[in-house]
C-alpha positions as CSV (number, residue, x, y, z in Angstrom):
1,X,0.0,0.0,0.0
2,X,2.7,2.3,0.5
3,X,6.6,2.7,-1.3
4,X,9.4,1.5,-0.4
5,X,11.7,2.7,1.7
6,X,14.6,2.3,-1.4
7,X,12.0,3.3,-4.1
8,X,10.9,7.0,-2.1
9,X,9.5,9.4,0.5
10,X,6.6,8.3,2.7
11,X,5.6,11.2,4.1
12,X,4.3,9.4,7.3
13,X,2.3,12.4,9.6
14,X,-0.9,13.5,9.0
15,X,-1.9,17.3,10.6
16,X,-5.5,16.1,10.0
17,X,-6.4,13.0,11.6
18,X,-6.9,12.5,15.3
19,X,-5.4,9.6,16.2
20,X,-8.6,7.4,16.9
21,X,-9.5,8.2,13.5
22,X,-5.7,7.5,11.8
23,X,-5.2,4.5,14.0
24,X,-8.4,3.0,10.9
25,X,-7.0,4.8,8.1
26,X,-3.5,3.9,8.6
27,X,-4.0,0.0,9.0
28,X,-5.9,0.3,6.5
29,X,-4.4,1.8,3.5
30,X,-0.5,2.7,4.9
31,X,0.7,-0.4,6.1
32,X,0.7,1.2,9.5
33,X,2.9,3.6,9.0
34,X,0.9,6.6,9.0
35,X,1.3,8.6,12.1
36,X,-1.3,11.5,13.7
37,X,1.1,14.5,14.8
38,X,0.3,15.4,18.3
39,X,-0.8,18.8,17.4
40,X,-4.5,16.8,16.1
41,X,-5.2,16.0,19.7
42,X,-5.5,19.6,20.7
43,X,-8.5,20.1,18.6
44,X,-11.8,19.2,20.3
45,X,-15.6,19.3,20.3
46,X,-17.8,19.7,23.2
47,X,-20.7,17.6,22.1
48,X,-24.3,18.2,23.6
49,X,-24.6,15.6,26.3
50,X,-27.6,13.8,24.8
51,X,-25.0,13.5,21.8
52,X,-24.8,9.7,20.9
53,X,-21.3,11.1,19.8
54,X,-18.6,12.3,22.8
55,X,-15.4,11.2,21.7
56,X,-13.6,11.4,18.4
57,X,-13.4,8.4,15.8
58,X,-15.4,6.6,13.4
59,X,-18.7,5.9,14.0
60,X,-21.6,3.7,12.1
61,X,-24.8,4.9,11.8
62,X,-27.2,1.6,10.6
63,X,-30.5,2.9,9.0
64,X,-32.9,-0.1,7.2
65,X,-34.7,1.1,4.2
66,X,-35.7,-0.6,0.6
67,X,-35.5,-0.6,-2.6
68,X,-32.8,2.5,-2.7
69,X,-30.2,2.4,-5.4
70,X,-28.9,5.8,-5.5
71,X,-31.1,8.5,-3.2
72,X,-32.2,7.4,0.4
73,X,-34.8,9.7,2.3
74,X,-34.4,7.5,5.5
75,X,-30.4,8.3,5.7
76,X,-31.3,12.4,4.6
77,X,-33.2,12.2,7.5
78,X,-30.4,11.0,9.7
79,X,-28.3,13.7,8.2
80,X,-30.5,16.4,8.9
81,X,-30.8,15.5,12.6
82,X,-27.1,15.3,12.8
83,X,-26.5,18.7,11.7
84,X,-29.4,19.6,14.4
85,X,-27.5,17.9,17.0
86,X,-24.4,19.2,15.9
87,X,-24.2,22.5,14.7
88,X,-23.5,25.0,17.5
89,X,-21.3,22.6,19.7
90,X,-18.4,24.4,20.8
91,X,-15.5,23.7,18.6
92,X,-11.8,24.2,20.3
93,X,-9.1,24.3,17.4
94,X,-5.2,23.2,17.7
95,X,-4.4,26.9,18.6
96,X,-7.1,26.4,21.9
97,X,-9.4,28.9,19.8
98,X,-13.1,28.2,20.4
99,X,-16.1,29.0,18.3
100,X,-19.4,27.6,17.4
101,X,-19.5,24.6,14.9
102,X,-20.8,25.7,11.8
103,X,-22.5,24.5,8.5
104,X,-19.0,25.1,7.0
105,X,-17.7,22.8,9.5
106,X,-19.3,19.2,8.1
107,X,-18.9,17.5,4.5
108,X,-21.3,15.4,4.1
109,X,-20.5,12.9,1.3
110,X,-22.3,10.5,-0.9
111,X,-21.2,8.4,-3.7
112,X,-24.4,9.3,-5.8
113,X,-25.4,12.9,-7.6
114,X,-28.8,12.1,-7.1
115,X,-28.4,11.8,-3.1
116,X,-25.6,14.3,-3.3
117,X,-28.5,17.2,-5.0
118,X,-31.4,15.9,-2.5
119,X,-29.4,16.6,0.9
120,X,-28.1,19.8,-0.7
121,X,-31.7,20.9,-1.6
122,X,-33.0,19.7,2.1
123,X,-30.1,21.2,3.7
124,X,-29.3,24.6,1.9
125,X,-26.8,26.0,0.0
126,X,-23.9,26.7,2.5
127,X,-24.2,23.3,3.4
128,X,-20.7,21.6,2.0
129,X,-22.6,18.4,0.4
130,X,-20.7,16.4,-2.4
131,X,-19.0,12.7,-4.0
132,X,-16.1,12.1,-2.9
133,X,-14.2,13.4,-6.0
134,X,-15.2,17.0,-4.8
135,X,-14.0,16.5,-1.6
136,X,-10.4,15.1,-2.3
137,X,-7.5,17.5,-0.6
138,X,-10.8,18.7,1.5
139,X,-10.9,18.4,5.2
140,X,-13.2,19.9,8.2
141,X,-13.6,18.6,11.6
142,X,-17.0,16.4,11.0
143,X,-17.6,14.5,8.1
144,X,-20.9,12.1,7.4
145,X,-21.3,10.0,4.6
146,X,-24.3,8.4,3.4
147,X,-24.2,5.3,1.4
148,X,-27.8,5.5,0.0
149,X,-28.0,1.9,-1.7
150,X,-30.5,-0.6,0.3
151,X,-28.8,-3.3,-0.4
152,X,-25.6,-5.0,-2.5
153,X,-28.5,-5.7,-5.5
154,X,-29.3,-2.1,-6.0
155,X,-26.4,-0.9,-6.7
156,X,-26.6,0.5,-10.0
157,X,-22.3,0.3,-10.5
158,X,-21.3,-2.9,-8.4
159,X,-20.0,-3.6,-4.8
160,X,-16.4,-2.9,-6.4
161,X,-17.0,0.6,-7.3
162,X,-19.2,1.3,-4.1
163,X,-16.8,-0.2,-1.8
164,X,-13.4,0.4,-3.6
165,X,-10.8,1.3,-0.7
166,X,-9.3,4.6,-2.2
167,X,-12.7,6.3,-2.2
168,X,-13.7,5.0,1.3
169,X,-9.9,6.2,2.6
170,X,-10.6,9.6,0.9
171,X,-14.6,9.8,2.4
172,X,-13.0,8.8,5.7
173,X,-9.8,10.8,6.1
174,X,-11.7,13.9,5.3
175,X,-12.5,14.4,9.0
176,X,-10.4,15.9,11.3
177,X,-12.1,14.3,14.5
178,X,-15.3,13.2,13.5
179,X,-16.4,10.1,10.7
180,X,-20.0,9.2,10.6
181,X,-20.8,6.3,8.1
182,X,-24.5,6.0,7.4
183,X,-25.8,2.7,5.6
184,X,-27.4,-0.1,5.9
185,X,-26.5,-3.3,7.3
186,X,-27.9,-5.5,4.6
187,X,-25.1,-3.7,2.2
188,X,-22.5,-6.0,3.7
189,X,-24.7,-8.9,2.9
């Protein structure tokens, strides 16, 4: 996954990723090698304490629904009461600055347009919603992707596209401190 020592650079520290979210990415796509400078720990969020989120990481959100291939109305849902729930939360930056969270402060990713133009039209225009090619070299301290697809049948371009690492390491590693992955269960079916 990554070059060798006599072939290259590595450049092994990421200034993005909290370490509960590198210790994923980095197993998982670096051979381990990828390393969270210490300066990502300083950044923090002080989450509502009805939050089912306290702690940075990765977390799955599981949603059942039918018969979606490419736009899910049950996971927009979830997404909308996420940025409820999360917008305002104090947000204390590597330089111990704090400020609200804003709208500018979550990506929220999806593989298809058609999801991608719903959330966007549901959540408004300063929300950051796109695929994960618009994203790439992007980062903010939430991100929340929604898979859409029902199940491994209705996907309209095949498990290998939906599921192909590079664009799961890029929808991941956007997030400074907080990954929320929103699909469901019968996908891994």
């Amino acid at each position: 996954d990554t070059i060798d020592e006599n072939k290259g650079i590595f450049l092994d520290k990421t200034f993005r990723l909290h370490r509960s979210i590198n210790a994923f990415i980095s197993s998982t796509f670096y051979d381990s090698r990828l390393n969270s400078d210490p300066i990502t720990d300083e950044r923090k969020i002080m989450f509502p304490k009805n939050s089912i989120i306290q702690e940075p990481g990765i977390y799955f959100y599981p949603v059942q629904h039918q018969y979606n291939s490419q736009k899910s109305i049950e996971e927009a849902r979830i997404v909308k009461k996420l940025y409820k729930e999360l917008l305002g939360s104090e947000f204390i930056d590597e330089k111990n600055e704090k400020r609200e969270l804003g709208i500018e402060d979550i990506l929220t990713v999806s593989p298809y347009n058609v999801q991608v133009n719903y959330l966007q039209a549901d959540l408004g225009d300063a929300a950051r919603v796109g695929t994960i090619d618009k994203f790439q070299g992007q980062q903010a301290p939430i991100t929340i992707i929604t898979m859409a697809t029902s199940d491994s049948e209705s996907i309209p371009r095949g498990k290998n596209w939906l599921f192909e690492r590079n664009r799961i390491n890029v929808a991941v590693s956007r997030a400074q401190l907080i990954s929320i992955i929103i699909f469901n269960p019968n996908l891994l079916q």
